[in-house]
N, C-alpha and C positions, 0 to 999 in steps of 0.2 A: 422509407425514404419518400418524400416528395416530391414529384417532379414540376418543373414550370419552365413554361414559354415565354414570348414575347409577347406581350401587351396583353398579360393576365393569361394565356394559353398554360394552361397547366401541363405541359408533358415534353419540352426538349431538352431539360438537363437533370440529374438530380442534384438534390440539396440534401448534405449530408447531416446525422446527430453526429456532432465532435464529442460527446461523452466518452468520459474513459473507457467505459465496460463498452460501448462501439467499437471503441480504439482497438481494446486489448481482442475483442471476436476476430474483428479485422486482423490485427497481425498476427493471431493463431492460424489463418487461415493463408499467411502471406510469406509466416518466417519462420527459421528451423528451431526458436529459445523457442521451450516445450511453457516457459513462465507464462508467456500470453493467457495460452489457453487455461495454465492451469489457475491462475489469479479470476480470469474472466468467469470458471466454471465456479469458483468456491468461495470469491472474495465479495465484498458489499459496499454498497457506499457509505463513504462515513462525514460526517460533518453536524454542525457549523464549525469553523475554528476557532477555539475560543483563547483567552489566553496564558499563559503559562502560571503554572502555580507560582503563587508567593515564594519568593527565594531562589526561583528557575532561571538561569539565566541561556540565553542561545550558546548551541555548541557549537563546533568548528563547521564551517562548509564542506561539503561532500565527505562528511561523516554520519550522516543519518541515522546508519543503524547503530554505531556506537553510541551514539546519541539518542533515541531513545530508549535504546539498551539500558541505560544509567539511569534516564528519566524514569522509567516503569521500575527499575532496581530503587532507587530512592523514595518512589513515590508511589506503594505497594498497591491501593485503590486504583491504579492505571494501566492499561494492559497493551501489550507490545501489540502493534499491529506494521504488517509489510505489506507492500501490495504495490499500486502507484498511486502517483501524485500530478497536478496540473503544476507547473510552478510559470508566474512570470516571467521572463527573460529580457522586457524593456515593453514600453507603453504600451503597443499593441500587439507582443507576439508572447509565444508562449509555448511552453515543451512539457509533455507528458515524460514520468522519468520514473525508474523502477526509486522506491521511497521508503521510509521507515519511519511512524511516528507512534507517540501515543492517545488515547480514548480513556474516556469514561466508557461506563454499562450503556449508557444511552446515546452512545458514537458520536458524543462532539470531540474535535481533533484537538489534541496539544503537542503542535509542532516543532520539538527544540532545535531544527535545523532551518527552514524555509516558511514564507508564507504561501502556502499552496492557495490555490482557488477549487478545487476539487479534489476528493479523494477516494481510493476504490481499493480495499484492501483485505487481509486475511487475519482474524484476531487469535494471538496464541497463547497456552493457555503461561503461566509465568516458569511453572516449572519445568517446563520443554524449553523456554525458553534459557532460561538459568543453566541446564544440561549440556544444552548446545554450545552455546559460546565458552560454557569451561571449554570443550573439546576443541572448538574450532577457532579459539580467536588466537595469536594475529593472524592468524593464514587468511582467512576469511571471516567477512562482521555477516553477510547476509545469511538468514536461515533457508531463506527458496533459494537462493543459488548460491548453494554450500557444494560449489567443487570439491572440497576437499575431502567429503565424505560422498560423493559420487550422488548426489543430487538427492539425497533421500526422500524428501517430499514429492517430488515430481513423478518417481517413481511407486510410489505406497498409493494403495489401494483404502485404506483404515486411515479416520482422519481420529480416532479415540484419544490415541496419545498426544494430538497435539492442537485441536483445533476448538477455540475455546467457544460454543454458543455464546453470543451478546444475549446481556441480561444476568449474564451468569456471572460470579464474585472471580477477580482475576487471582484472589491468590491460590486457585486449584493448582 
């Protein structure tokens, strides 16, 4: 953090990095969702956003993760990733928001839900993906905050089964 004064004095306030992975340190350190910390600790940034495959069309609003649930299920070269997102909210304001999209191997973002401006997330590998939502949907679309199976992720120590290295082929 930087600090600055009045007429160039560098030291009476700080100025903060609003970057999500600041964000997400920050609210680990602020709030009882265990998600902060654990997205902050495992997750990467991802981007540029580019645009949706030929044929893609946007899915429904605050459906994210079913939505790129389908996107990476139809479009097998692409890989699930969760984490958060910067999204817009009107000209000049803007909300960090737990998110679901998908990536290439080389993390440009293909968002069938929003246009973010930042993204900071955890890439999984398809077949963990594929496993889970048999189990968990409709109860719940999120794989980090899968109440329904009592937070498995948050809890595990072993990220082998589910945490896919970038660079590596989504269909493991």
């Amino acid at each position: 953090m930087k600090e600055r004064g009045a007429a160039g004095d560098s030291r009476a306030f700080a100025v903060r990095d609003d970057s999500i992975e600041n964000y997400l340190q920050d609210m680990a350190q602020h709030d009882v969702w265990a998600l902060f910390g654990f997205v902050a600790r495992r997750g990467r940034r991802f981007g540029p956003r580019c645009p949706l495959p030929k044929g893609c069309r946007r899915g429904t609003l605050q459906m994210c993760f079913w939505n790129a649930y389908v996107l990476t299920f139809t479009r097998p070269r692409l890989i699930y990733v969760e984490g958060f997102a910067r999204i817009p909210v009107g000209r000049k304001a803007d909300r960090i928001v737990h998110h679901a999209w998908a990536s290439d191997e080389k993390g440009c973002v293909y968002d069938p839900t929003q246009d973010g401006t930042e993204y900071f997330g955890i890439p999984f590998r398809f077949g963990y993906v594929k496993r889970t939502m048999k189990r968990i949907l409709p109860r719940c679309f999120s794989l980090l905050d899968n109440s329904v199976e009592g937070y498995p992720l948050l809890e595990s120590k072993s990220t082998r089964a589910w945490l896919l290295p970038m660079g590596r082929s989504p269909a493991s």
